[in-house]
ZADO-1210 file (C-alpha; in nm, 4 decimals, padded with zeros to 6 digits):
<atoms>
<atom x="13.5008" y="10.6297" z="14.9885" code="UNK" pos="1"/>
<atom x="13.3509" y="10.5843" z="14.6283" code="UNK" pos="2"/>
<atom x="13.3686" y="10.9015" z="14.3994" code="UNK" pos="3"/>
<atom x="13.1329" y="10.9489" z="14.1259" code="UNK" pos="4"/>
<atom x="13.3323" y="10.9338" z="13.7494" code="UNK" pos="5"/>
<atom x="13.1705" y="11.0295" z="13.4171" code="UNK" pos="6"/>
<atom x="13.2359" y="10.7368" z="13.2137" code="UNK" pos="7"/>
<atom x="13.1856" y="10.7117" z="12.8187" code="UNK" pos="8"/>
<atom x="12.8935" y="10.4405" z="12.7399" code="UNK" pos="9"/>
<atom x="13.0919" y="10.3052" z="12.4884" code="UNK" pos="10"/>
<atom x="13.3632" y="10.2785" z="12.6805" code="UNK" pos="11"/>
<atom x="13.1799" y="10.0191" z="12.9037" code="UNK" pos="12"/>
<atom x="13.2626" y="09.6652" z="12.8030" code="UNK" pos="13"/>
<atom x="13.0074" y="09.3812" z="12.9387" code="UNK" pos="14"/>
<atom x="13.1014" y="09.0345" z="12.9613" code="UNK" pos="15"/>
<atom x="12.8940" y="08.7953" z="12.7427" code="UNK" pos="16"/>
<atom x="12.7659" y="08.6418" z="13.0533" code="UNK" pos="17"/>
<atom x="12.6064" y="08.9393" z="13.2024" code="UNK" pos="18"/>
<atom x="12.3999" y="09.0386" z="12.8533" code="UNK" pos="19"/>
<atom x="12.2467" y="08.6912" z="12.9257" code="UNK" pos="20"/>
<atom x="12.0674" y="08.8547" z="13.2379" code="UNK" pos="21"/>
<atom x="11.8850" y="09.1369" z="13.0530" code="UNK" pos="22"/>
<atom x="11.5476" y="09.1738" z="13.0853" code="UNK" pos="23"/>
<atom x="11.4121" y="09.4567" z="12.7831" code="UNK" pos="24"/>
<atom x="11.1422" y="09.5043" z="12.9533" code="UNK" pos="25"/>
<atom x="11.3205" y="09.6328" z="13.2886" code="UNK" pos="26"/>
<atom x="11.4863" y="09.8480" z="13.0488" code="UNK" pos="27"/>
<atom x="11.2332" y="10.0075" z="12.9487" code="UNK" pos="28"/>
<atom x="11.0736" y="10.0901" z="13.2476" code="UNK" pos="29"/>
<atom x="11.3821" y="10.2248" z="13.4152" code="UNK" pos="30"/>
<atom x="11.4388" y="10.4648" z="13.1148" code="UNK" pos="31"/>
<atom x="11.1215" y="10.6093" z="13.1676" code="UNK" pos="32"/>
<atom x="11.1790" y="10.6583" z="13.5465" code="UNK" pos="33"/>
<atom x="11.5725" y="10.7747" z="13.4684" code="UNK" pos="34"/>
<atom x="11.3681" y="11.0508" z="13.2342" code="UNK" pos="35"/>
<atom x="11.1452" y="11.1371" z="13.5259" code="UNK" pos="36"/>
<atom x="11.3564" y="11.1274" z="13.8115" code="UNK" pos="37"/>
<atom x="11.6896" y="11.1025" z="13.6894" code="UNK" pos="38"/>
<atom x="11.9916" y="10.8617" z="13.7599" code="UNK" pos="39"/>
<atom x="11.9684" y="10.7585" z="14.1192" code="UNK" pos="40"/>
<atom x="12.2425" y="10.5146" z="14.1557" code="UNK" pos="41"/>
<atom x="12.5569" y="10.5402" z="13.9672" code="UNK" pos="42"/>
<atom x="12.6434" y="10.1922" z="13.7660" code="UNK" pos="43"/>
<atom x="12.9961" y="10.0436" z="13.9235" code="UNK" pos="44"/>
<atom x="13.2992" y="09.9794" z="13.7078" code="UNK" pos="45"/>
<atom x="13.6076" y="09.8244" z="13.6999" code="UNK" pos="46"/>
<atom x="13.9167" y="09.9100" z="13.4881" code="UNK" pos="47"/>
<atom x="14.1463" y="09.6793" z="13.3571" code="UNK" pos="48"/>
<atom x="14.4065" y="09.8780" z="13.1870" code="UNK" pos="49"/>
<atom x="14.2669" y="09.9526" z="12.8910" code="UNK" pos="50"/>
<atom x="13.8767" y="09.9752" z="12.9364" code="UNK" pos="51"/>
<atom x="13.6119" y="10.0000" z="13.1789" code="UNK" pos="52"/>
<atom x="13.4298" y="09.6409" z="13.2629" code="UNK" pos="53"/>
<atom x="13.0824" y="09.6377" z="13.4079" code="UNK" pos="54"/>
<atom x="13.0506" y="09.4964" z="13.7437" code="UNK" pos="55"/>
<atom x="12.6754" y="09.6095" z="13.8480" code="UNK" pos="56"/>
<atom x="12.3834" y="09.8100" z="13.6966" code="UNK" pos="57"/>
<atom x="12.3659" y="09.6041" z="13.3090" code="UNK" pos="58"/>
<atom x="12.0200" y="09.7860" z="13.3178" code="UNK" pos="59"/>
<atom x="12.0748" y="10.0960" z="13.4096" code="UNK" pos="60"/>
<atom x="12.3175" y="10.1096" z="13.1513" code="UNK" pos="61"/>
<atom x="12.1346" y="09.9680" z="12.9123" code="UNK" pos="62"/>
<atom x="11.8808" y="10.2720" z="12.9848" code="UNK" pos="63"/>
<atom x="12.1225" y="10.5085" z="12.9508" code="UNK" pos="64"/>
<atom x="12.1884" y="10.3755" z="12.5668" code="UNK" pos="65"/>
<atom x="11.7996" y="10.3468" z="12.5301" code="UNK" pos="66"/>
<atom x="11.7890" y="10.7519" z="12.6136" code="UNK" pos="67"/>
<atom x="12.0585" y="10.8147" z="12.4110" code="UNK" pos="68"/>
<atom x="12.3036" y="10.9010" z="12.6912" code="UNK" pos="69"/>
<atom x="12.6978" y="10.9550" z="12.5714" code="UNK" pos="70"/>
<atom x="12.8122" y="10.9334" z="12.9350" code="UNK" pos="71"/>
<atom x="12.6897" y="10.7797" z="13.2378" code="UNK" pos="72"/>
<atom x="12.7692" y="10.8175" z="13.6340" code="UNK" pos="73"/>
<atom x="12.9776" y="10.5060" z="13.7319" code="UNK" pos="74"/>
<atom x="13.1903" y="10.4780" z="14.0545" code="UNK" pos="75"/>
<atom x="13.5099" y="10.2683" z="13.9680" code="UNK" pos="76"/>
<atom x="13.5852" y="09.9683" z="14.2443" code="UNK" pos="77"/>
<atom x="13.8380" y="09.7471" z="14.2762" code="UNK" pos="78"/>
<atom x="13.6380" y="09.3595" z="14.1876" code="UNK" pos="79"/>
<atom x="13.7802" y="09.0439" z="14.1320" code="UNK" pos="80"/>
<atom x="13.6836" y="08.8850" z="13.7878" code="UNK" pos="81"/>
<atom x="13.4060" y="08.6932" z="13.7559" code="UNK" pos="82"/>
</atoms>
């Protein structure tokens, strides 16, 4: 079962290839909904060692950085590199 970790933002490292796939605008709107409703689903992690790689939820954590979020809910899973 998944636990829920508080994870640094910029801690996070994302892959070039994944920044390709942001949308700003997506970003925007889920910041305002994050500020209205909160963080529904934690972003997932992976850690290789020495930092924590994205593996899903680029927008919500581009959100968080947007709202000026330090630390973000993340649940840390063991995934094969892309």
């Amino acid at each position: 079962m998944l636990r829920v970790q508080k994870v640094k933002v910029d801690d996070i490292y994302v892959p070039t290839a994944r920044k390709k796939t942001l949308h700003p605008e997506t970003v925007r709107h889920l910041a305002e909904d994050i500020l209205e409703n909160g963080m529904k689903t934690p972003i997932q992690v992976r850690h290789d060692g020495k930092r924590h790689i994205l593996v899903e939820g680029l927008h919500r954590l581009e959100a968080a950085k947007w709202l000026g979020e330090t630390v973000i809910d993340a649940y840390l899973v063991q995934a094969k590199r892309h």
